[in-house]
C-alpha positions, 0 to 999 in steps of 0.5 A: 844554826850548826852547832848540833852538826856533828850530834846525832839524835835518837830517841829511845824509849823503853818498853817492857815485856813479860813472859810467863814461867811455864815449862813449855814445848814448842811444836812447829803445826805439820799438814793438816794437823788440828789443835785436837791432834796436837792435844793428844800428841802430848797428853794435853787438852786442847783448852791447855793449848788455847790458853797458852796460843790465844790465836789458835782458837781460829784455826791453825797454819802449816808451820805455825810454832805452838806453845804445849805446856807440859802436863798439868803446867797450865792453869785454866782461867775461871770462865773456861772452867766454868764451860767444861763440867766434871766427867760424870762418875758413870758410863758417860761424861758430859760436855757443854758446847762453846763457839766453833765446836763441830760434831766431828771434832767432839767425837775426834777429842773423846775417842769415839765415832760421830755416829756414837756422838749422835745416837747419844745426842739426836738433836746435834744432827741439826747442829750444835748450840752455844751451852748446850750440854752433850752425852759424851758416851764411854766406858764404866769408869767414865774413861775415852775410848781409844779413837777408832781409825776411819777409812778415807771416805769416812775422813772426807766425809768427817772434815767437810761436816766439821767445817760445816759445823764451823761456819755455822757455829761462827755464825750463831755466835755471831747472831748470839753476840747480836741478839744479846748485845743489840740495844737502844741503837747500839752495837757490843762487839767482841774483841777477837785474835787479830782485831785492830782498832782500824780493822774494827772502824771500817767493818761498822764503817764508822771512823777510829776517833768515833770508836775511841769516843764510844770507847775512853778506855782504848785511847790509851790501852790497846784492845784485849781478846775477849774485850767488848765495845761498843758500837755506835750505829744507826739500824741501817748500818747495822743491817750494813754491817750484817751484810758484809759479815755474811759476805765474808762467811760465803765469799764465793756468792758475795762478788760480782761477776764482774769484778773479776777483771778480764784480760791479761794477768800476769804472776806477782810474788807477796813481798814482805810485810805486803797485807791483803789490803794493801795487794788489793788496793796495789793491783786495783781490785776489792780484796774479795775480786783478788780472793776470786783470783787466788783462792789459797789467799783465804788461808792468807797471805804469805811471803813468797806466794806466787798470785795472779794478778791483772797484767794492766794496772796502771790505774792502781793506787790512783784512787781519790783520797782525802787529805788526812791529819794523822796526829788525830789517829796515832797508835801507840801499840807497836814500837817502829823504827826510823833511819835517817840517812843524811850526807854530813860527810864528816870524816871529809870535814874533819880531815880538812886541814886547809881551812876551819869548819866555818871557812867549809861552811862559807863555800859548801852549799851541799853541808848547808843544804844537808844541815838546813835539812837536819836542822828542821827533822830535828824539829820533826822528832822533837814533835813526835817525842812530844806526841808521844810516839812509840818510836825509835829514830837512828840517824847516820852519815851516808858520806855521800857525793854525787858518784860515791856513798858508804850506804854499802858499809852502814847497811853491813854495820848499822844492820838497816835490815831492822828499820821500818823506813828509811828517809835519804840518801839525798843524791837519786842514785844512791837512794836507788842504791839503798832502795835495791838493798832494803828491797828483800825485806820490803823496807820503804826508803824515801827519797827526800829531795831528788827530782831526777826519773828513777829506777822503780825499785818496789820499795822506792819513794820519790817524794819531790813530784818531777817536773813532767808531772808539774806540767802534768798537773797544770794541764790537768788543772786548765783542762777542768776549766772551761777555757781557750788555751793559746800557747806561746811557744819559743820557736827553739823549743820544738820539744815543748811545742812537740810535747804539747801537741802530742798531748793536748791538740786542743791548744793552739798556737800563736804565730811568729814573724820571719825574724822571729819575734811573736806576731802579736796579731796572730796571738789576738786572733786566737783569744777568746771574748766568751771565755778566760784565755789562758796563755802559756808562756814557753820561752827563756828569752827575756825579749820575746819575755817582754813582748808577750807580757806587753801584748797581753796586758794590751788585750786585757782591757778587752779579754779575760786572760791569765799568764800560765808557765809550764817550769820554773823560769830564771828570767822572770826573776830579772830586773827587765821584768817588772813583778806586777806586771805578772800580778796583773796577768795573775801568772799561774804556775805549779809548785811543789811548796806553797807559801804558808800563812796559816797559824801552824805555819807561823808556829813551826817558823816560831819554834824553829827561830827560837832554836836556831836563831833564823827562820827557816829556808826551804831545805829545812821546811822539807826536812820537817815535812818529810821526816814528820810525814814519815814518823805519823805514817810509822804511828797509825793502826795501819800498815806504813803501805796502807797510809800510803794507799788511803791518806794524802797528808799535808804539812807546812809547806809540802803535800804528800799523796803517793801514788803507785807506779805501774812499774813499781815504786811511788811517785808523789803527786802532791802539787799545789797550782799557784798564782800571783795576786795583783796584791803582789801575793801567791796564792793557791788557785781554787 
């Protein structure tokens, strides 16, 4: 199973890229500068612009870098020509309007005034319409007139009828694209700058498998600007869609009142790759409610933005999620990154000259653990090549123990800066280190085995579930029931005694005799005939073990009862206690890992004899789950931050669903509660 310790893997696949020779120069969009200035600046039209900046039709940013062809450089595609008619050879030139276009940005384009533009054309004063074809006043030989200065009045007054004019020309369009594509139950929409296949499912509130059934030609090619698909809905989503789309073209009337959360805020500066979506869902609000908060957001969201947010949010990303499988969902479109930092600590093993690598093999548990878990990411990436990923993955030795790594010198050497996750360091501290590193560039980096509290870097996650959220989820579990919950507790544990009834005062307690040992009539007094009993066991002594066992299997003739444990317990594993008698009592625990029976179970240990001889242990069923998990959340439409928020995922024998900590960071709460079955069988409680 070690012959492929010292080989690294990566899986490189090549894409290509194009560009278009056009001598070009690149301006960077100052304050307030529109594409129609920019257009006259360089003796160009605004059509040249678009054609090359596809995105600008909606609008341009401060700092958003343009390419401006030079004059006569760019050639205009049929249909736009098709838009645009010849000057006339008299006084006037004509136009005919497309989507966006404003009075005062026709005026501003030709030279001339909004109220010339008016008098030639009094029926624009209701506003325009898609193909119609204006007057577009001038001189004699049909050439524009210089634009004439306004004063700052005029100004004001001119941007806020242009934007008046925009909302209301997106939203004929909008009715246009309706009116002319709505048939037979269907939607057609129209691919515009920005669209994602995501974005697109969630506005018709359909999923992106059911657009891509709708839509074969997607599965494979990404979507086109301009492109038009068509949307299976029925007319009471249709009406639904129509809302929302008003919605967001009048933000301000569309919120409740109370969404705006009340109370305290607090200042959050946007992190790099952070989306409105993933802001919203981080803090608890709709995207709308954080829009309310933050006005400049509907400009977007930049990094380095300062906003104000809810100071509480201790509830933000525990929203329920399904349990979702990402291989039915995979994006191909942008090509990501993986890192695997894994503790093989080669110059260490190679240095030794007491002993052979086999010898080293025999007595160091952490190489084996490390390898065991290589061995099952290497069938994680084998999977992901074979799903056909559009995926790098780099794979380095971060020469770790426990007090010591060179994470320092391969962030300076391997430049992580350019990965999109990382999985490893293996020891807490050091994946905290890597965290604090990666932190200016908001590079997630995944704990994949440590179960230790950590620092809550922002861009830190712990993947093991610790052992204060086990019991956690136990008690969770016991308290949906409707039981009596009895708690045996050691008297030398007065934490766990404390902990329990600080959080839970309704379970009681059972009695001990002066010398210590359970008072087995004190523990019968406290069951239950009307409902199940659970029993929590708190103890690491394999006598009191054994007499709590007995009492109990004593009283089920008469009682439901079931055996419950908090943490794992070494003593249960002794020869002293018998395992049926934990069957009997179906013992109930909760657990990180399940047993996995399934066929997809049974083909993962298949496929990992075959290429490493055993079957595999829990260090490289983990290995396999983590590393997968990550490269199916690199592969999706969304963000890595969005699958995060939306989608628990479940592999082979790990469940992942990450949750955000009030104080940064993510915690997995993917834990299974388990029991013994009186078949000797564990299962998964229901």
């Amino acid at each position: 199973m070690k012959q492929f310790f010292i080989t690294f893997v990566s899986i490189i696949l090549l894409s290509i890229s194009a560009s278009a020779q056009v001598k070009t120069t690149k301006h960077t969009v100052g304050k307030g500068e529109t594409v129609t200035q920019i257009a006259q600046k360089y003796k160009v039209t605004p059509l040249d612009i678009y054609t090359l900046n596809p995105d600008a039709r909606n609008g341009v940013k401060e700092n958003t870098i343009l390419l401006i062809p030079g004059k006569g450089e760019v050639k205009v595609p049929a249909k736009e020509t098709a838009k645009v008619e010849k000057p006339a050879p008299k006084s006037a030139t004509t136009h005919v309007v497309v989507a966006k276009e404003t009075p005062y940005g026709l005026a501003k384009q030709y030279g001339i005034t909004l109220a010339d533009l008016e008098n030639a054309n009094p029926d624009i004063k209701n506003g325009l319409q898609i193909g119609q074809t204006l007057t577009i006043p001038g001189s004699k030989n049909g050439a524009k007139v210089a634009p004439k200065e306004l004063t700052k009045k005029e100004e004001r007054k001119a941007e806020k009828e242009e934007k008046r004019e925009e909302k209301k020309a997106e939203k004929e369009a909008k009715k246009e694209i309706k009116k002319e594509n709505k048939a037979d139950g269907n939607v057609v929409y129209e691919v515009v700058p920005k669209d994602t296949k995501y974005s697109i499912s969630r506005r018709y509130g359909i999923t992106v498998e059911e657009l891509e059934k709708t839509n074969p030609s997607i599965k494979k090619d990404s979507l086109k600007i301009g492109q038009k698909l068509v949307i299976k809905a029925n007319a009471e989503k249709i009406e639904t869609v129509a809302k929302t789309e008003t919605v967001q073209e009048t933000p301000k009337q569309e919120t409740p009142k109370q969404e705006t959360p009340k109370g305290d805020y607090a200042s959050y500066q946007v992190k790099p790759k952070e989306t409105l979506y993933s802001l919203s869902r981080q803090f608890g609000l709709s995207q709308n409610g954080l829009v309310e908060l933050n006005p400049e957001l509907e400009k977007g969201v930049r990094e380095g933005m300062v906003l104000k947010v809810p100071a509480n949010v201790e509830q933000a990303g525990v929203l329920p999620k399904n349990f979702k499988d990402l291989t039915k969902s995979i994006s191909k479109k942008d090509r990501k990154e993986l890192v695997l930092l894994l503790p093989f600590n080669v110059s260490k093993v190679t240095g030794d000259t007491t002993g052979t690598v086999q010898s080293r093999l025999k007595k160091d548990n952490f190489l084996n653990m490390t390898l065991d878990f290589y061995s099952g990411a290497l069938i994680a990436i084998d999977s992901a090549k074979t799903l056909g990923l559009n995926l790098d993955v780099k794979i380095f030795d971060s020469q770790e123990t426990k007090n010591s790594t060179s994470v320092s010198s391969a962030f300076a050497q391997s430049n992580l800066t350019k990965a999109d996750v990382v999985v490893g360091p293996f020891y807490q501290n050091n994946a905290e280190k890597t965290a604090e590193l990666l932190s200016k560039d908001n590079i997630p980096v995944i704990s994949p085995l440590s179960k230790d509290a950590s620092s809550l870097y922002s861009n830190l996650y712990q993947s093991m579930p610790t052992t204060e959220y086990l019991k956690k989820a136990m008690f969770d579990y016991l308290e949906q029931k409707t039981a009596n919950i009895i708690a045996v507790v050691d008297p030398k544990k007065g934490t766990s005694k404390k902990y329990i009834s600080e959080n839970h005062p309704k379970v009681r307690f059972a009695g001990f005799t002066e010398t210590g040992g359970l008072n087995v009539e004190s523990l019968k007094n406290l069951l239950s005939k009307t409902q199940m009993n659970y029993v929590i066991m708190e103890t690491a002594n394999t006598w009191m073990i054994k007499s709590t066992i007995t009492a109990l299997l004593a009283a089920k003739a008469d009682y439901q009862i079931q055996l419950v444990i908090l943490e794992p317990n070494d003593k249960l594993d002794s020869d002293e206690i018998l395992i049926s008698s934990l069957a009997k009592l179906n013992m109930l625990y909760a657990s990180v890992t399940r047993e996995n029976e399934t066929p997809e179970g049974a083909i993962f240990a298949k496929v990992y004899k075959k290429k490493n001889n055993i079957f595999p242990n829990q260090y490289a069923t983990r290995g396999f789950d983590v590393t997968f998990d990550a490269l199916l959340r690199l592969s999706q439409e969304k963000s890595f931050e969005e699958t995060i928020y939306d989608d628990a995922t479940e592999g082979v024998e790990n469940k992942f669903n990450y949750n955000k900590n009030p104080a940064g960071g993510y915690t997995n709460k993917g834990v299974y509660i388990l029991y013994y079955d009186e078949d000797l069988s564990v299962k998964v409680a229901q």
